[in-house]
TORDO-494711 format. One record per residue (C-alpha): residue in three letters; x, y, z. Coordinates in nm, 2 decimals. Layout:
<recs>
REC / ALA / X / Y / Z
...
</recs>
This chain:
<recs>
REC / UNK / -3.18 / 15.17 / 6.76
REC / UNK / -3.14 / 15.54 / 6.75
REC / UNK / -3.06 / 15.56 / 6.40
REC / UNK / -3.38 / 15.30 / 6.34
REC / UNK / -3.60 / 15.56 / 6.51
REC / UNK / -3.48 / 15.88 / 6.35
REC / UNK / -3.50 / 15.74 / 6.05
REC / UNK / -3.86 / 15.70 / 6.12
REC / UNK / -3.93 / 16.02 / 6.25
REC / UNK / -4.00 / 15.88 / 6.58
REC / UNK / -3.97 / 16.05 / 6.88
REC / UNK / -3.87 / 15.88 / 7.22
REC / UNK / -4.23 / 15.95 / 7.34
REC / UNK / -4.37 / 15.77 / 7.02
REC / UNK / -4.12 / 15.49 / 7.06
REC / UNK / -4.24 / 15.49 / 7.44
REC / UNK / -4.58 / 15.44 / 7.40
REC / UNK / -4.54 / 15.16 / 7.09
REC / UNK / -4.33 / 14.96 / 7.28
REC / UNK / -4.42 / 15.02 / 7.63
REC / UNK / -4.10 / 15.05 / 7.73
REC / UNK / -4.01 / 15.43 / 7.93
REC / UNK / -3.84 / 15.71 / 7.79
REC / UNK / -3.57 / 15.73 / 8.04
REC / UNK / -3.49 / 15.33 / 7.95
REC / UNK / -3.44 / 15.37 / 7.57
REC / UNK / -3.27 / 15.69 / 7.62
REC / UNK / -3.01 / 15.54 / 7.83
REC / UNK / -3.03 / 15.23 / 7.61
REC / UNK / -2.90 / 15.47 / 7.30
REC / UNK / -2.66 / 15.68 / 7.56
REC / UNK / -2.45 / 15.31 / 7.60
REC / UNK / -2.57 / 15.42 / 8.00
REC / UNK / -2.77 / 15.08 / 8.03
REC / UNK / -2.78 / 14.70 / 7.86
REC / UNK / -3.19 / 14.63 / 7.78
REC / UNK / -3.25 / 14.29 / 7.89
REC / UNK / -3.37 / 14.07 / 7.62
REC / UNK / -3.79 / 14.15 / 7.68
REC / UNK / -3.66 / 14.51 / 7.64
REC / UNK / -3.50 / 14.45 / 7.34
REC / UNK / -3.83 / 14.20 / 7.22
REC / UNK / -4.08 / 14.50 / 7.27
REC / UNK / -3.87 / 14.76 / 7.14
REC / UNK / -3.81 / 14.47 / 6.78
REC / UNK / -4.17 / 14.44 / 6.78
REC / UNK / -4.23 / 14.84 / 6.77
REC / UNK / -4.04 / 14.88 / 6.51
REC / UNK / -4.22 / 14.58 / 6.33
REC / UNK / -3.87 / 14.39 / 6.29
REC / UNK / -3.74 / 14.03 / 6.41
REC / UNK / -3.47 / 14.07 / 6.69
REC / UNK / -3.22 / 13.91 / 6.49
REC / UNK / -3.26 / 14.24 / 6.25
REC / UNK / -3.23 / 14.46 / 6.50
REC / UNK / -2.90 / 14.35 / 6.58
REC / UNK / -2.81 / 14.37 / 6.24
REC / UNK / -2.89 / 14.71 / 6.16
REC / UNK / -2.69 / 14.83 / 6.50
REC / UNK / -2.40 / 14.62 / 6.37
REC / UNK / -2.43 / 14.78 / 6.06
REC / UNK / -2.48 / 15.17 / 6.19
REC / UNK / -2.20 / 15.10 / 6.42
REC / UNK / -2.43 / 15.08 / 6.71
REC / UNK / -2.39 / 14.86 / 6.99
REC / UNK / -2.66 / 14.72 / 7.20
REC / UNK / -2.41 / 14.72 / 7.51
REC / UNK / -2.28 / 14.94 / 7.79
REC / UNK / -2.04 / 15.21 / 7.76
REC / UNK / -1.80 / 15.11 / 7.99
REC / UNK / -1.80 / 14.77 / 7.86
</recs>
């Protein structure tokens, strides 16, 4: 998701106020600190303009993972 928005130029405030989801959530989201529930994960998908399904297949392919740290 991180790569997804740099790529775009995107800043966390701009991916904040397309997807309505807080700054301190996707920033903990692209730490590993915290797992976005699956709305999370529909609004930030739908920011970027993308189906869920390629979301997860652009983190697989960065070497992102949508999961914890500790796990």
């Amino acid at each position: 998701m991180k790569t997804e928005r740099e790529v775009r130029n995107w800043s966390l405030s701009e991916l904040s106020e397309r997807s309505g989801v807080s700054k301190a959530m996707i920033s903990k989201i692209e730490r590993g600190e915290a797992s976005p529930t699956a709305t999370v994960l529909g609004r930030l998908s739908g920011a970027f303009g993308l189906k869920l399904s390629t979301l997860f297949a652009l983190a697989e392919q960065t070497g992102e993972r949508l999961a914890r740290h500790a796990d």
